[in-house]
FIDO-402888 format. One record per residue (C-alpha): residue in three letters; x, y, z; residue number from 1. Coordinates in steps of 0.1 Angstrom, whole numbers. Layout:
N
[atom 'ALA', [X, Y, Z], NUM]
...
END
This chain:
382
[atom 'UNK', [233, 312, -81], 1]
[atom 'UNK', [195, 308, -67], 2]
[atom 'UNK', [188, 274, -48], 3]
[atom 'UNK', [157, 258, -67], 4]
[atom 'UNK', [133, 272, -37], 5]
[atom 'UNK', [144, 306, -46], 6]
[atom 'UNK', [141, 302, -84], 7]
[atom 'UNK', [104, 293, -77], 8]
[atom 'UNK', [101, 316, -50], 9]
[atom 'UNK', [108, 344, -75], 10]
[atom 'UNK', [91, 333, -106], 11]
[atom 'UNK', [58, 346, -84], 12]
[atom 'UNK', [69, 377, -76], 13]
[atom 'UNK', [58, 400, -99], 14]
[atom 'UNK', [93, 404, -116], 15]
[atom 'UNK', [96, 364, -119], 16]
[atom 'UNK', [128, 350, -118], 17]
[atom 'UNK', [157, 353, -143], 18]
[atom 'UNK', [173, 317, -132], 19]
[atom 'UNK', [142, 290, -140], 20]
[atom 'UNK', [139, 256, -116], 21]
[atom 'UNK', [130, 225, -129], 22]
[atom 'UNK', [101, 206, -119], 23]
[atom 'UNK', [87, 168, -130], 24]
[atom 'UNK', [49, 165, -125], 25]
[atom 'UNK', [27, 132, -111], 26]
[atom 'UNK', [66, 127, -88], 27]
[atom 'UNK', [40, 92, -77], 28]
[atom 'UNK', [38, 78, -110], 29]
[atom 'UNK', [79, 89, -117], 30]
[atom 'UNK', [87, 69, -86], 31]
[atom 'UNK', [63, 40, -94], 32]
[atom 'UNK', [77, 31, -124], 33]
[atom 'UNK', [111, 37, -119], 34]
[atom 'UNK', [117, 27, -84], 35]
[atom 'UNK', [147, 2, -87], 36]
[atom 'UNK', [167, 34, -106], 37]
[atom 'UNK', [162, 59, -78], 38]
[atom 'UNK', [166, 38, -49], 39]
[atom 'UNK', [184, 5, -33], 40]
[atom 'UNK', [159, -5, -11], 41]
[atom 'UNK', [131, -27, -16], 42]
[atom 'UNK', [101, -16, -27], 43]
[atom 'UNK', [78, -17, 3], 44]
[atom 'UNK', [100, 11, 19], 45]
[atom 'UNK', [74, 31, 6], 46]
[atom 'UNK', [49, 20, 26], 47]
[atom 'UNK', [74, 15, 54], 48]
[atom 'UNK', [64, 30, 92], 49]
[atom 'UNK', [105, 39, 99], 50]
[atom 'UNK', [109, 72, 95], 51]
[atom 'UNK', [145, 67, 89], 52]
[atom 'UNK', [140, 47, 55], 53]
[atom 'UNK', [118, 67, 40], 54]
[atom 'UNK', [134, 94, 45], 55]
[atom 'UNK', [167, 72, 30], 56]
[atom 'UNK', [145, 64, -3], 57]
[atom 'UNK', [133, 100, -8], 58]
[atom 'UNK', [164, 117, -6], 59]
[atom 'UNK', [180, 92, -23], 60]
[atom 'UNK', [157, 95, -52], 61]
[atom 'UNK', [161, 133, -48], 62]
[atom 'UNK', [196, 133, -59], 63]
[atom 'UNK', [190, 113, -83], 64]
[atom 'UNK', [167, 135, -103], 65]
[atom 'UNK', [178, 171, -92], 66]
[atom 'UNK', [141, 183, -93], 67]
[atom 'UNK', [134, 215, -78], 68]
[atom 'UNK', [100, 204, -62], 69]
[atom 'UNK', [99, 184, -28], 70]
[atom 'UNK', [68, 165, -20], 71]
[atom 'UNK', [59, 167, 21], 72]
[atom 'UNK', [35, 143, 26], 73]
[atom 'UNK', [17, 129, 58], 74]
[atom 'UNK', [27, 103, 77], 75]
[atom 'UNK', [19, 75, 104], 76]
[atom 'UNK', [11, 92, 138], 77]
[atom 'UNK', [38, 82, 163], 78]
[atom 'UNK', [11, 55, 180], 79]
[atom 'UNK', [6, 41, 147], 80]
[atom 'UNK', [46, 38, 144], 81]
[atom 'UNK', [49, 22, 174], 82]
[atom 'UNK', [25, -6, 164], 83]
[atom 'UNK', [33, -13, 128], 84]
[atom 'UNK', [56, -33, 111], 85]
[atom 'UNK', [65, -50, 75], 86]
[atom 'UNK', [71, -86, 73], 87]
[atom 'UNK', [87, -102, 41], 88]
[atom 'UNK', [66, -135, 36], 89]
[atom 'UNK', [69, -162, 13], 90]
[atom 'UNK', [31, -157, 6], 91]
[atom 'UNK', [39, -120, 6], 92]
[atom 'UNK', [49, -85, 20], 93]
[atom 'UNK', [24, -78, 49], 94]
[atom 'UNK', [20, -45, 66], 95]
[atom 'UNK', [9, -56, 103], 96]
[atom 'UNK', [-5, -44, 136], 97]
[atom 'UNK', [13, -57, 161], 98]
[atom 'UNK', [-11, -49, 190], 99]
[atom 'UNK', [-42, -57, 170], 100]
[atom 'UNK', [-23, -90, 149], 101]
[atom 'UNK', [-43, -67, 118], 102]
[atom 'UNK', [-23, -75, 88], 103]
[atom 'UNK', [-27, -58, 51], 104]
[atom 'UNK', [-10, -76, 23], 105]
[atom 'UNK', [9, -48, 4], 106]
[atom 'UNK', [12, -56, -34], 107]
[atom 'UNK', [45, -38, -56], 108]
[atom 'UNK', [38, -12, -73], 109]
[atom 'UNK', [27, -22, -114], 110]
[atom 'UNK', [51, -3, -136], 111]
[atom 'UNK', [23, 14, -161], 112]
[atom 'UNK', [-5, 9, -137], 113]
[atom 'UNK', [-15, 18, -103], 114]
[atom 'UNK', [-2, 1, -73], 115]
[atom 'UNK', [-30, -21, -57], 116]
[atom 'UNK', [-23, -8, -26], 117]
[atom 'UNK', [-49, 15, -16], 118]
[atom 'UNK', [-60, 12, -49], 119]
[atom 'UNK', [-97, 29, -49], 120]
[atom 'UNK', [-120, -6, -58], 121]
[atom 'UNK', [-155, -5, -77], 122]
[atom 'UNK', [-156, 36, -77], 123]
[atom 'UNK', [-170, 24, -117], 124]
[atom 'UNK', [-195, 1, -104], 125]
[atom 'UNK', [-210, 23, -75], 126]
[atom 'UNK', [-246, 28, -77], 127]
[atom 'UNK', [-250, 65, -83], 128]
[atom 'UNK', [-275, 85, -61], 129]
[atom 'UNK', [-307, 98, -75], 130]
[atom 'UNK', [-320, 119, -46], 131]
[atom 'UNK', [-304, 148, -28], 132]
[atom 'UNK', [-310, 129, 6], 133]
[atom 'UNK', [-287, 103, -9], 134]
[atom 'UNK', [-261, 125, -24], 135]
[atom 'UNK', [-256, 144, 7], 136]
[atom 'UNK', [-248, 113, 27], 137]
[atom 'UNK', [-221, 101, -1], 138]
[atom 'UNK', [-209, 133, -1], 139]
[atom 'UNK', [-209, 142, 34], 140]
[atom 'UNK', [-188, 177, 51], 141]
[atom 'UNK', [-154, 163, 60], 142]
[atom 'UNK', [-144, 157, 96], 143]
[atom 'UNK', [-123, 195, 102], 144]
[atom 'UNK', [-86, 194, 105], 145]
[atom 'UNK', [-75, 193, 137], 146]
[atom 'UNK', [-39, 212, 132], 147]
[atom 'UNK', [-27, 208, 164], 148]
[atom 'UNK', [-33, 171, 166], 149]
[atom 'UNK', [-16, 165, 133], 150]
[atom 'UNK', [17, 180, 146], 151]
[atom 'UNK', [10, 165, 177], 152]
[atom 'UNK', [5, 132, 170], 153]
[atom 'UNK', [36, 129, 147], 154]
[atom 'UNK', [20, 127, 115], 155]
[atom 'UNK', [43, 157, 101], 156]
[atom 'UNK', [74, 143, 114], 157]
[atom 'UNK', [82, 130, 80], 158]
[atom 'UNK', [72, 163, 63], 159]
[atom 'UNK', [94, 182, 88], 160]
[atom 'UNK', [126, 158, 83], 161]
[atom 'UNK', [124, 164, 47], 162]
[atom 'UNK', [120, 199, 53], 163]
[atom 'UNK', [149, 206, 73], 164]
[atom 'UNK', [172, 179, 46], 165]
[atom 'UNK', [164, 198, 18], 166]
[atom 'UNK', [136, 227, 24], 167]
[atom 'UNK', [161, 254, 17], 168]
[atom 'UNK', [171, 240, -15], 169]
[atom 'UNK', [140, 231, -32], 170]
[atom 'UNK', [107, 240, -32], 171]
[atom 'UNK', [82, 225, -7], 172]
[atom 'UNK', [47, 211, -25], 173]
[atom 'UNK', [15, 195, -16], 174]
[atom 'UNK', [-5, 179, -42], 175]
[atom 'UNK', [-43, 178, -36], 176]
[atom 'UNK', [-74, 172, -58], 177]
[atom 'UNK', [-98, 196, -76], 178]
[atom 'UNK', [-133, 192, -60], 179]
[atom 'UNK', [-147, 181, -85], 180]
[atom 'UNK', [-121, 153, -90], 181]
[atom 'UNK', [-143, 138, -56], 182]
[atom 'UNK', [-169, 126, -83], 183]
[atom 'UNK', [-145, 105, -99], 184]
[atom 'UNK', [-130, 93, -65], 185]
[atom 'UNK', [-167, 83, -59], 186]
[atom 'UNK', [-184, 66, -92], 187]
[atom 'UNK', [-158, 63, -115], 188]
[atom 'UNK', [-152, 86, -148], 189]
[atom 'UNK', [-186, 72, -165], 190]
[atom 'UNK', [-203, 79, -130], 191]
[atom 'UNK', [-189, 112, -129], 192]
[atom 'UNK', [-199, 124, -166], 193]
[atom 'UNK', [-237, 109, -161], 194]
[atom 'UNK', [-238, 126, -134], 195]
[atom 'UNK', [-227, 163, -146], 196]
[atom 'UNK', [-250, 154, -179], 197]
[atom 'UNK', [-281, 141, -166], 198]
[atom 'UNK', [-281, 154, -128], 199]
[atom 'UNK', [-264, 191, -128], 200]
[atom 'UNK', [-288, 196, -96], 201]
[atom 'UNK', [-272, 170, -76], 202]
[atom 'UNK', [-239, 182, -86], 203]
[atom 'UNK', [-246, 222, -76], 204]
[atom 'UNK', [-260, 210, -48], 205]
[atom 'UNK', [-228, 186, -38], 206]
[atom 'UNK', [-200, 213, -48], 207]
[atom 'UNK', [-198, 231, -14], 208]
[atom 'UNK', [-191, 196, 4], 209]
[atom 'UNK', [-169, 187, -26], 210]
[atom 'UNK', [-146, 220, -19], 211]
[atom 'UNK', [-149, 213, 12], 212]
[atom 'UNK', [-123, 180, 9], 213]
[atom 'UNK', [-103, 204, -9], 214]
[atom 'UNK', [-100, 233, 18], 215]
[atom 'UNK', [-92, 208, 39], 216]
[atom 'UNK', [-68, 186, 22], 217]
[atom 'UNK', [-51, 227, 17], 218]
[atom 'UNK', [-52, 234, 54], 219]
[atom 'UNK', [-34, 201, 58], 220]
[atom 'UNK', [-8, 208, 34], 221]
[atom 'UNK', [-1, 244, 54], 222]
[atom 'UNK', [1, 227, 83], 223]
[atom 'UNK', [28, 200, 67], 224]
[atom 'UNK', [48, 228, 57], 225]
[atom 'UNK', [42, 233, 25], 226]
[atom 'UNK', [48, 263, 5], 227]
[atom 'UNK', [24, 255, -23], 228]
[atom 'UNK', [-1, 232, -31], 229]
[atom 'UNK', [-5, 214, -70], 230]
[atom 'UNK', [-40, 209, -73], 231]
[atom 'UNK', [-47, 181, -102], 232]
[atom 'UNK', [-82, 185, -121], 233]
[atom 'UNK', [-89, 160, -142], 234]
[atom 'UNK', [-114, 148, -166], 235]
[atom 'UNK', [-132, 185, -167], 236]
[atom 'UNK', [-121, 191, -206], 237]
[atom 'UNK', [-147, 164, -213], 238]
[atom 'UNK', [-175, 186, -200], 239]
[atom 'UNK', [-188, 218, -216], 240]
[atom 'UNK', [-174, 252, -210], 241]
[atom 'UNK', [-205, 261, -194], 242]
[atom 'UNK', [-211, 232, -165], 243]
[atom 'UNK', [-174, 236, -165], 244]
[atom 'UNK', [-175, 275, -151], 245]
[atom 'UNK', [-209, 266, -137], 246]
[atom 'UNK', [-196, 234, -111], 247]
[atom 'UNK', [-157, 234, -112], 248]
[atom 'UNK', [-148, 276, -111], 249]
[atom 'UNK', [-164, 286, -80], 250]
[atom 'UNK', [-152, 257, -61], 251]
[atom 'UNK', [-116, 266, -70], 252]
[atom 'UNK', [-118, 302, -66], 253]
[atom 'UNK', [-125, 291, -31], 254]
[atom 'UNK', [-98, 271, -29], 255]
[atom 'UNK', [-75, 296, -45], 256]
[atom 'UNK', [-89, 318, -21], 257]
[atom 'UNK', [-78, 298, 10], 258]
[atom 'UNK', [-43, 294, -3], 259]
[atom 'UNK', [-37, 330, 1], 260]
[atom 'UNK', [-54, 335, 31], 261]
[atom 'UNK', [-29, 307, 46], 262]
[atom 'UNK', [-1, 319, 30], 263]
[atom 'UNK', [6, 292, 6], 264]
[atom 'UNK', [5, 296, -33], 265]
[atom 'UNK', [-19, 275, -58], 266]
[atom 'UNK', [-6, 254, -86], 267]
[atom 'UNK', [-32, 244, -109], 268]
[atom 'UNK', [-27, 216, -131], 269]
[atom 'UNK', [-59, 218, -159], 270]
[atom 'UNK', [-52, 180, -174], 271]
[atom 'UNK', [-65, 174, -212], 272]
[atom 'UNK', [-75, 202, -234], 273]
[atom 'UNK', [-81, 240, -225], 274]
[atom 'UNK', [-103, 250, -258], 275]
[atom 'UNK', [-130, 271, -247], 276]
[atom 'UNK', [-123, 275, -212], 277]
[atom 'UNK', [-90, 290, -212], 278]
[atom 'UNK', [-107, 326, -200], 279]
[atom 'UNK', [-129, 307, -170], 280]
[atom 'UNK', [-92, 286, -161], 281]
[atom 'UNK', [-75, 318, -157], 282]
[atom 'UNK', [-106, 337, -141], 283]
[atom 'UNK', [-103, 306, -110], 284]
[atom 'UNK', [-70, 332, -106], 285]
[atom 'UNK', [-45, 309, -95], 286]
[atom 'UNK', [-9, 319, -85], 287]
[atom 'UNK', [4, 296, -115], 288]
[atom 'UNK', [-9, 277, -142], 289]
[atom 'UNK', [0, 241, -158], 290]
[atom 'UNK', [-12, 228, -187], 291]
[atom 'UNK', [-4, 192, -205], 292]
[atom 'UNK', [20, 193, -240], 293]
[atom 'UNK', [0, 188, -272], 294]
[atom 'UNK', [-14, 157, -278], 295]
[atom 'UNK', [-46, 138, -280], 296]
[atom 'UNK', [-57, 157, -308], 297]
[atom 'UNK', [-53, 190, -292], 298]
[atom 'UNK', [-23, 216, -293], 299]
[atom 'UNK', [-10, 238, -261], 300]
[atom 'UNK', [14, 261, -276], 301]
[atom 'UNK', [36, 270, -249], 302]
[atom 'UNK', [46, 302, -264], 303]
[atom 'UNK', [11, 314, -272], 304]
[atom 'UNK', [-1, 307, -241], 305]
[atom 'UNK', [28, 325, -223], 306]
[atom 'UNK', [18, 356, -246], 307]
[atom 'UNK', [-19, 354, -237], 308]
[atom 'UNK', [-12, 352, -195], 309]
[atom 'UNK', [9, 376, -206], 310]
[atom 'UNK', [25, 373, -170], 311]
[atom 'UNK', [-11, 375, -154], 312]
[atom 'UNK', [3, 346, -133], 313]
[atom 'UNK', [33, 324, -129], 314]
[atom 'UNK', [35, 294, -157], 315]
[atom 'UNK', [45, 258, -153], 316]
[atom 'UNK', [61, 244, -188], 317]
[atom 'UNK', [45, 214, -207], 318]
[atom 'UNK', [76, 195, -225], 319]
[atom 'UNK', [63, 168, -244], 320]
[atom 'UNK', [72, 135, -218], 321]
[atom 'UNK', [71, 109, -251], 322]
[atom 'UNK', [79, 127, -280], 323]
[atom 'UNK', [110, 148, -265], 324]
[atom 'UNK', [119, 134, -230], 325]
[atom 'UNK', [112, 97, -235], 326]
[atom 'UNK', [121, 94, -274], 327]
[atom 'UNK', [140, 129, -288], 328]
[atom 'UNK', [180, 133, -293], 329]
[atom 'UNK', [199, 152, -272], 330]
[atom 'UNK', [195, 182, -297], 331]
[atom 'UNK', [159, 176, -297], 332]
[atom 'UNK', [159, 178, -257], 333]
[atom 'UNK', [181, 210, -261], 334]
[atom 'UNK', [155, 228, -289], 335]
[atom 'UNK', [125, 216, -264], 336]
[atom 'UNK', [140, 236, -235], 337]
[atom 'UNK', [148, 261, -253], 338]
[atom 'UNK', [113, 268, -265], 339]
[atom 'UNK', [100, 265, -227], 340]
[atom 'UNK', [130, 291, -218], 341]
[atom 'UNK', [115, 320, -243], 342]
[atom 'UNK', [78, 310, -229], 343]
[atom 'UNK', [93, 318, -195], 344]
[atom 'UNK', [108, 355, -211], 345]
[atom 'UNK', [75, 358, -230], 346]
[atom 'UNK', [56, 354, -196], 347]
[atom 'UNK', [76, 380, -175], 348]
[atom 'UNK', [100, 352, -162], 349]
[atom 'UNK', [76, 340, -143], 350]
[atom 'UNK', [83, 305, -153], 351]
[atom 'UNK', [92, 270, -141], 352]
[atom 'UNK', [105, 244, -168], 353]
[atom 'UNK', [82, 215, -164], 354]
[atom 'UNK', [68, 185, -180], 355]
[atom 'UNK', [30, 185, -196], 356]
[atom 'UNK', [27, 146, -178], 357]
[atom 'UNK', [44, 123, -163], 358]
[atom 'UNK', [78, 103, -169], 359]
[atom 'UNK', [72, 73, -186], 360]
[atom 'UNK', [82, 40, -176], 361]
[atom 'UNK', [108, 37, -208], 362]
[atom 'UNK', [122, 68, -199], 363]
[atom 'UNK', [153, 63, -179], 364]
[atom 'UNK', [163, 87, -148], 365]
[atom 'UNK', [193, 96, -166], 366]
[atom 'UNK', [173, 111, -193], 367]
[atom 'UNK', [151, 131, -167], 368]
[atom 'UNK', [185, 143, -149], 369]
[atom 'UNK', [197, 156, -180], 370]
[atom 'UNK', [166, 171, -183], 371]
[atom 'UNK', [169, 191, -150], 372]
[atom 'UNK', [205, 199, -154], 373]
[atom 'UNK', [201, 217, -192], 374]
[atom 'UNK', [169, 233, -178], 375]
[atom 'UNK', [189, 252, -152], 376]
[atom 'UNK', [216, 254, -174], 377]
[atom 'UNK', [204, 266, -203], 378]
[atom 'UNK', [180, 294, -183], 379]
[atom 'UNK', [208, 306, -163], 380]
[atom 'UNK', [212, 346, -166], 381]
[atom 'UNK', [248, 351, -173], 382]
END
């Protein structure tokens, strides 16, 4: 039987994989709302400067869901280790500097909502630029990666422990943003849409520096170890097809682009509805393709879009996280996989089973095991 890294590792190969892994999407969100079933330590670990409890928490929440994806992220540097601690306050948990006396009050994660920690504040309220001049400064070239620092200066010794706990069994992942997801990151989703409605020339003019935090958010991930990289783009169904393939395709056929030439393979995730740009997604020509389940008023039928890639590139399932994972029977679960199983054959086996969005908070982590256990299951080539 294929480990989970192997399974994924095949299902690009142009003769895809006859054993299908099992993958949960947004892993953040999964652990943010379900942190007290996947782990028995408090919930600042994940914020936590010792190496040794995250990697405890991780790999305890590992085995608990039996996923075939593993997140290596980056860490503290080893200077930074040195200096920081967490304090448990009766006013609160503090993250502190002991060199400095620095402290940053962490806040637990909201079950449903974003942690405030490092919570992005007044992207919404931002005055947006009106002149080029202004855009370029808000959008300025990132600082280049310095790979030799990063390993250097510790801040992939977390991404290595992981890698050498469990990098033979599942696959190794870095999620990064779309470019254009940088507008967002910057004014907030009304900023973002006024500004690709009423100023497409500030936008052209920004993608190259907006790709740029891509490439090198990619570069980073290659150096962390990762074998792929999930690349989220949000909020682009909203926008017509033609500022889509006019400010969002080139940037990621760049970025696509990159991933080969390092060695790593591209996972993009196209959030909301595909109608009318399914030809200009595809065209980006990404190693694999993940869509969201139907909803919102739209449908993503997994088997007709297996039949239209038609094994033009590796597929990443969309079962339905509320209607089957969080609220379906057993049977239910069973037909669900099933259906992402004869998308996988449709496609060439070059499939993963995967969810269209995240696990919601009401779904237990018993629910997304058995989810991972039929998947493998139930795909297995006997």
């Amino acid at each position: 039987m294929l480990t989970g890294r192997q399974k994924i590792e095949a299902a690009f190969t142009r003769d895809g994989s006859r054993e299908f892994a099992a993958a949960v999407c947004w892993e953040d969100v999964f652990v943010r709302d379900h942190w007290d079933q996947l782990t028995a330590t408090p919930w600042y670990d994940q914020y936590s400067p010792d190496l040794e409890r995250q990697m405890a928490w991780r790999s305890k929440a590992l085995a608990r869901t039996g996923q075939d994806l593993l997140i290596v992220p980056s860490f503290y540097s080893r200077q930074e280790r040195e200096h920081l601690t967490i304090v448990d306050r009766p006013e609160g948990v503090f993250l502190i500097d002991q060199v400095s006396s620095k402290r940053k009050k962490l806040e637990p994660p909201i079950i449903g909502g974003w942690s405030q920690f490092g919570q992005m504040e007044s992207a919404s309220f931002a005055r947006l630029p009106t002149t080029p001049d202004e855009f370029e400064v808000a959008v300025a070239l990132p600082a280049p990666v310095d790979t030799e620092r990063i390993v250097a200066d510790g801040r992939a010794d977390l991404a290595c422990a992981l890698l050498q706990a469990h990098g033979t069994e599942l696959y190794p992942i870095t999620e990064v943003y779309a470019p254009l997801w940088y507008l967002y990151e910057s004014w907030g989703f009304e900023g973002m849409m006024t500004l690709i409605g009423e100023r497409p020339d500030l936008v052209e003019r920004a993608c190259p520096h907006l790709t740029a935090r891509t490439l090198a958010a990619v570069r980073e991930a290659a150096i962390l170890g990762a074998a792929g990289v999930w690349i989220w783009e949000s909020f682009t169904d909203m926008i017509s097809p033609q500022a889509y393939e006019a400010f969002s395709v080139p940037g990621m056929r760049r970025v696509v682009e990159e991933c080969r030439h390092l060695g790593i393979k591209s996972i993009y995730n196209f959030s909301g509805n595909p109608a009318g740009k399914l030809d200009a997604i595809l065209s980006v020509g990404a190693d694999a393709l993940a869509l969201e389940e139907s909803k919102k008023d739209f449908v993503v039928d997994i088997n007709e879009l297996a039949a239209y890639a038609d094994g033009r590139c590796t597929l990443f399932g969309n079962l339905d996280a509320i209607g089957i994972l969080q609220n379906g029977s057993d049977p239910q679960l069973r037909d669900a996989i099933t259906e992402q199983i004869a998308a996988g054959r449709r496609n060439q086996n070059r499939f993963v089973v995967c969810l269209g969005s995240p696990v919601t908070p009401s779904t237990p982590v018993d629910r997304v095991r058995l989810y991972c256990d039929l998947a493998r299951e139930m795909s297995h080539d006997r």
